[in-house]
N, C-alpha and C positions, 0 to 999 in steps of 0.2 A: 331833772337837772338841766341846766341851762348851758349852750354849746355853746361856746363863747367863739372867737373867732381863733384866737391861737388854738383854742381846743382842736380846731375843724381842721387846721392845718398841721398838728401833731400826728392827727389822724390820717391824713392824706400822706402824708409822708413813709408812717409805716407801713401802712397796703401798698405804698408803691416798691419801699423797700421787698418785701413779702413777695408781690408778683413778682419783680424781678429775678429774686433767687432761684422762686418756682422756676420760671421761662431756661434760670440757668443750668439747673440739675434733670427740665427732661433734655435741654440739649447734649447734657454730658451722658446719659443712657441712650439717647438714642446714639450720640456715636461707640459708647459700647457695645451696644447691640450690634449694629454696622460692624464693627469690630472681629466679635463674637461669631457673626453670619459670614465671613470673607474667610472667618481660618477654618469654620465649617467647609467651605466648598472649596478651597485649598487643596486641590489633587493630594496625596499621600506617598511622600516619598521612599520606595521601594530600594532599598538597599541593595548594593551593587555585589552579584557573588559572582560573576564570571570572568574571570580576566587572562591573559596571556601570560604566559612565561616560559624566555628562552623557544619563541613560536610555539608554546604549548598550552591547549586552552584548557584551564582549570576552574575549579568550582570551589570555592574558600564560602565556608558554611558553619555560623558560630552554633556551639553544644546546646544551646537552646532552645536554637530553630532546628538541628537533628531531635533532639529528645521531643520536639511537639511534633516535626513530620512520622515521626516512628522509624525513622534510617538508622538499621542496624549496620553497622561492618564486624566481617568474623574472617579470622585466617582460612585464608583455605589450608585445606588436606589434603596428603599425599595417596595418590590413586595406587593399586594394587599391580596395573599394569595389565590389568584381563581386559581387552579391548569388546566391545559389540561392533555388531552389527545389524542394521533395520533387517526385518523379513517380512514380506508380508502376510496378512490372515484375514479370515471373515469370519461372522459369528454367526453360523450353522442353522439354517429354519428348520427348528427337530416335527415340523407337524406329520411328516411322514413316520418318524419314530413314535408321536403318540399314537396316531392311527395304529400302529401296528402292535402296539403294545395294547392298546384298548380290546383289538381283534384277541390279541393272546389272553387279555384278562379274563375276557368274554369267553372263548372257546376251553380255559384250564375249569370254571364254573360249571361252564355244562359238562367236561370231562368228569367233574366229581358228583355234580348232579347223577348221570347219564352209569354210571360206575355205581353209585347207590340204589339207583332203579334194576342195574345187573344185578348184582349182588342179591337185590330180595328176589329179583323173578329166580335165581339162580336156586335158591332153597327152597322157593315155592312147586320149582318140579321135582328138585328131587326127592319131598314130601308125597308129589303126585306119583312121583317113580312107586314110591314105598307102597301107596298105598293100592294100586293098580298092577304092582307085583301080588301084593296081600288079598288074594283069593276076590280080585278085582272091584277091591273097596271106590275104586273111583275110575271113572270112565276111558275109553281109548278116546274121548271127543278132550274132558279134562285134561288128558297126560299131553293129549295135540297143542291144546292152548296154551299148558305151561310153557312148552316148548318152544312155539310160537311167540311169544310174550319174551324170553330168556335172550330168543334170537333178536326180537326186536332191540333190546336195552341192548343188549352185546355190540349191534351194529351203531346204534345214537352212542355209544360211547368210543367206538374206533372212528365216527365221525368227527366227534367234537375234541379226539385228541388228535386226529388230521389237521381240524381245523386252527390249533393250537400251535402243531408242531410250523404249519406254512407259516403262521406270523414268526414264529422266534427264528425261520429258516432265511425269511423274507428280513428280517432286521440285521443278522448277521450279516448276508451276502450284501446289503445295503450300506450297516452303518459299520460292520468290523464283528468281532467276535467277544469286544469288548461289553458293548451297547447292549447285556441280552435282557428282553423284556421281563420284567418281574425280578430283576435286579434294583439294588435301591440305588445305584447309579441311575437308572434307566429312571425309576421311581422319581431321584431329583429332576430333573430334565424333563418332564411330564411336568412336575408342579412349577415350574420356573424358576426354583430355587438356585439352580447354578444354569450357564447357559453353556453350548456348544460351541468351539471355537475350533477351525481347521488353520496350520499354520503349514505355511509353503517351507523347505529348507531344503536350501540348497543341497547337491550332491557332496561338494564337498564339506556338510556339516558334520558328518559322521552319526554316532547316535543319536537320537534325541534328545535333548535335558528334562530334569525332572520337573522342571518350575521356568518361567519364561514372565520378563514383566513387560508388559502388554499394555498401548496408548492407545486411547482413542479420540476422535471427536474432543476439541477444545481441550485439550491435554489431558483427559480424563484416564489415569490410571490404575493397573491391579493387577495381580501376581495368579497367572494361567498355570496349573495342575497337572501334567500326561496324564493321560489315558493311553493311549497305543498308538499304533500306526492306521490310518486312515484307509478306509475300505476302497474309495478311490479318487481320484484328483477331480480336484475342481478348476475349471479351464480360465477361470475369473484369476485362480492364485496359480500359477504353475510354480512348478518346484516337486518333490514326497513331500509327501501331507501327513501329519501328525497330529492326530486329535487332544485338545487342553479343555479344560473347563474352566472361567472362572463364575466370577459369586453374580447370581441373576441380580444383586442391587447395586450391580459396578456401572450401571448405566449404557451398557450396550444393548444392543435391539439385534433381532438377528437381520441378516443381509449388511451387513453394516460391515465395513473393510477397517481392518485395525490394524498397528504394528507392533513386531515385537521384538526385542531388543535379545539379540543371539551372540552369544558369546563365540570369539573367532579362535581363543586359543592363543592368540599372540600377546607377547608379552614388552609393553612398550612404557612403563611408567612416565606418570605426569602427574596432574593435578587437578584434585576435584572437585565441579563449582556446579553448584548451589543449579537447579533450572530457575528457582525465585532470584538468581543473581544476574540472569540473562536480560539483556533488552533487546530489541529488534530496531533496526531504524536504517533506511538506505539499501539494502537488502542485505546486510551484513548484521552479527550477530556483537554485543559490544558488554563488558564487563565496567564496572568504576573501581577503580585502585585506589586506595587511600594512602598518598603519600606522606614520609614522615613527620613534615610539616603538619601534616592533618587535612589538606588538598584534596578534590578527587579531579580525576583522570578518566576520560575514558577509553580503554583498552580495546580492541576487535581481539576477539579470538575463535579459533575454528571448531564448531558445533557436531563435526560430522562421526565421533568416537563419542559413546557412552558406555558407565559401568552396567553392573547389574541389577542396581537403583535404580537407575533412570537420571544418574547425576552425570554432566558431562563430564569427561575428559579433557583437559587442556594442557598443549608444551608451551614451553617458555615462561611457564610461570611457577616462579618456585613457590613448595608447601612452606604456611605459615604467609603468604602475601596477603594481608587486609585488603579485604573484595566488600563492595556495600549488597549486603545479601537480602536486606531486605530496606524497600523502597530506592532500587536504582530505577526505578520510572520515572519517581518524583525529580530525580536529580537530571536524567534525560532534559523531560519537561521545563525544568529551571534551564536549562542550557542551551534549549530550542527558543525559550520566550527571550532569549536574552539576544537580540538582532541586530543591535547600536556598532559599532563600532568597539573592539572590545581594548581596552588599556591596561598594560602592565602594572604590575603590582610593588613591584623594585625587587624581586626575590632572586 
């Protein structure tokens, strides 16, 4: 076909149209793209939950962002009024107690060993008796050695029940009258199944209790058991000493210094919060109040009364006050990151 000259310039017009649009539409993606890359790197505006009211700095927190951080609030409960008190205790190195119970396991085996070796020499002469009576069917050298032989087991078996008697004698005067070897208390304590624990109290404790809840290391706690009264003091815990046990998988070691929470007898009602409700910050001890607006607050209150849980005690707050019992760290945290200048809310 033959390209005539208006042909050539039909043609030239459309490519030119063509490129253009082209040149038009990457310039409109590239500034979408531009676009698109600016709201990317756009800091992320972090919503404002701290603000003042009537001089008081609160924490306004939509049910959203509670149900994704996991921030429970629960009323507190009214305490019973049985005050504690800390005492201190350590958990008991029993290696001297197995030593001595091993000695007693050891020495009651040869006693029964040592007692069945009497026992046959013991009919063996008087077989020899019989028959060195009987028209002197067996020798005065035999009737010698039975005898001999009789005296020996006799005395291996008053030794190995000496030796028997010194350990359970030795563990008494040591660990109490409690602790006796070849008891399966004694038996737990040897396997490590439960551990030793000495607990100081005061004179004016009076009895000992039968149960004691007991912290240790990183708040690690468990419910310690009497045994009796303690064979003798240990200069590390002064106080009477009162032996407990609890469970060898509570996580104490022995040598290890723990507390335990003693009931004083007084009676002071108040109210009881959560140790998952406490925060620490400033050296003070602080609670979040959930105000009826839905607000939190945070409250100081004094740590130094606990029940018999191990839940604190606190005055001034009446039962049924919504406390944040679980995740007031989080809410802490939000309140320390918030360091602007904080603005009123109009409440």
């Amino acid at each position: 076909m033959t390209i005539t000259p208006r042909l050539r310039l039909v043609l030239a017009v459309v490519i030119g149209v063509a490129l253009i649009a082209a040149a038009i539409w990457a310039v409109g993606e590239a500034r979408v793209e531009a676009g698109a890359e600016a709201a990317r790197e756009r800091p992320v505006a972090t919503p404002q939950r701290v603000f003042t009211d009537d001089g008081q700095t609160i924490l306004r927190i939509d049910a959203a962002t509670l149900a994704r951080s996991g921030i429970t609030t629960t009323p507190l409960a009214a305490s019973d009024g049985r005050a504690t008190v800390p005492v201190f205790a350590t958990v008991v190195d029993t290696t001297r107690l197995t030593d001595l119970a091993n000695a007693w396991a050891v020495g009651a085996a040869q006693v029964a060993a040592a007692r069945a070796r009497a026992g046959a020499s013991r009919a063996s002469l008087a077989r020899t008796r019989l028959l060195y009576a009987d028209a002197q069917n067996a020798s005065l050298a035999q009737l010698q050695a039975a005898q001999a032989a009789y005296a020996a087991d006799e005395a291996g078996a008053n030794a190995a029940q000496a030796q028997a008697a010194t350990a359970l004698a030795s563990a008494r005067q040591e660990f109490g009258p409690a602790l006796v070897p070849g008891s399966s208390l004694v038996a737990a304590l040897v396997a490590r199944r439960i551990l030793l624990l000495q607990v100081a109290l005061p004179p004016e404790a009076g009895a000992a209790p039968p149960t004691l809840v007991v912290e240790g290391d990183g708040g690690v706690r468990t419910l310690a058991h009497l045994i009796g009264a303690a064979a003798r003091t240990d200069p590390r815990v002064p106080g009477r000493g009162a032996y407990y046990t609890v469970p060898g998988s509570s996580g104490f070691v022995p040598g290890m210094s723990v507390t335990a929470q003693l009931a004083t007898g007084s009676n002071r009602p108040g109210t009881t919060v959560p140790t998952a409700a406490i925060v620490n910050w400033q050296g003070k001890s602080w609670i979040y109040r959930r105000r009826p607006d839905g607000a939190f607050v945070r409250v100081a209150v004094a740590t130094e009364q606990r029940d018999a849980a191990g839940n604190y005690v606190v005055h001034g707050l009446a039962p049924g006050t919504p406390v944040a019992t679980k995740g007031a760290q989080l809410l802490l945290s939000e309140e320390l990151r918030s360091q602007a200048p904080i603005e009123s809310d109009g409440d």
